[in-house]
N, C-alpha and C positions, 0 to 999 in steps of 0.2 A: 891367942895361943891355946887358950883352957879348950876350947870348944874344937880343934885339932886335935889336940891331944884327945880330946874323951871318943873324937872319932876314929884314931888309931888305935885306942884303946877298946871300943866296940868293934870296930874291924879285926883285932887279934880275938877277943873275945869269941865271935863269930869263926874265923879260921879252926880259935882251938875245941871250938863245939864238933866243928867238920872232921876235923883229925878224929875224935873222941866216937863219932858217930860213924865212920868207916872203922875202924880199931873193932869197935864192940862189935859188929856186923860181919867182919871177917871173922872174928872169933867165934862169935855164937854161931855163923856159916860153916865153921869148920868144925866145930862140936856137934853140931847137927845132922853133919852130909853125911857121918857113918850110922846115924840112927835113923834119921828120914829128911826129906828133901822138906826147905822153910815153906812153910803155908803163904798165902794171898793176905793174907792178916798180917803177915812178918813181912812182906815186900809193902802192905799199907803202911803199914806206923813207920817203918823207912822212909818212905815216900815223903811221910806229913813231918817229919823231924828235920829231910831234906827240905823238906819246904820253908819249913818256921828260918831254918839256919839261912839261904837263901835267900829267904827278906830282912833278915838281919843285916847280910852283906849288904843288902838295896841301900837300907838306910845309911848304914854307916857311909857308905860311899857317896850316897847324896848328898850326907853332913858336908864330907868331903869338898864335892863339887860345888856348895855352895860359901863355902869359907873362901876356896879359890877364885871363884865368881865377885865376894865382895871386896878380897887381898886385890884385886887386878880392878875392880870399879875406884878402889879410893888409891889404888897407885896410879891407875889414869886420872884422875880429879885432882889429882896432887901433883901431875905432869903439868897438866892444863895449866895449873894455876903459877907453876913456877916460872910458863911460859909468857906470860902475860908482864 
């Protein structure tokens, strides 16, 4: 259960980076669009912050898939064996 948990817990963690990194980006977008349009530098570091947040989700979600992977191998193996 620890190792579910830390992966719903990296999965929120990841989500509230997402929230956190639109928020900012609307903001300083709208702070900016009356003084000059974001540079290519400001749509990069977006880019690469979307990116880092993104393989955060990967992972945690692999966590994921693989907790469920091994929940469904030893409740098959414990099926097996009761059938016997």
């Amino acid at each position: 259960m620890t190792r579910l948990q830390n992966a719903e817990k990296q999965l929120s963690d990841a989500l509230a980076a997402l929230e956190s990194a639109v928020e900012s980006s609307v903001v300083a977008f709208a702070s900016s669009a009356v003084a000059a349009p974001p540079s290519k530098t400001d749509f990069a570091a977006l880019i690469d912050e979307f990116s880092g947040i993104e393989a955060k989700l990967g992972e945690a979600m692999q966590v994921i898939a693989d907790i469920d992977a091994a929940q469904t191998s030893a409740a098959n193996a414990g099926g097996m064996g009761d059938s016997e």
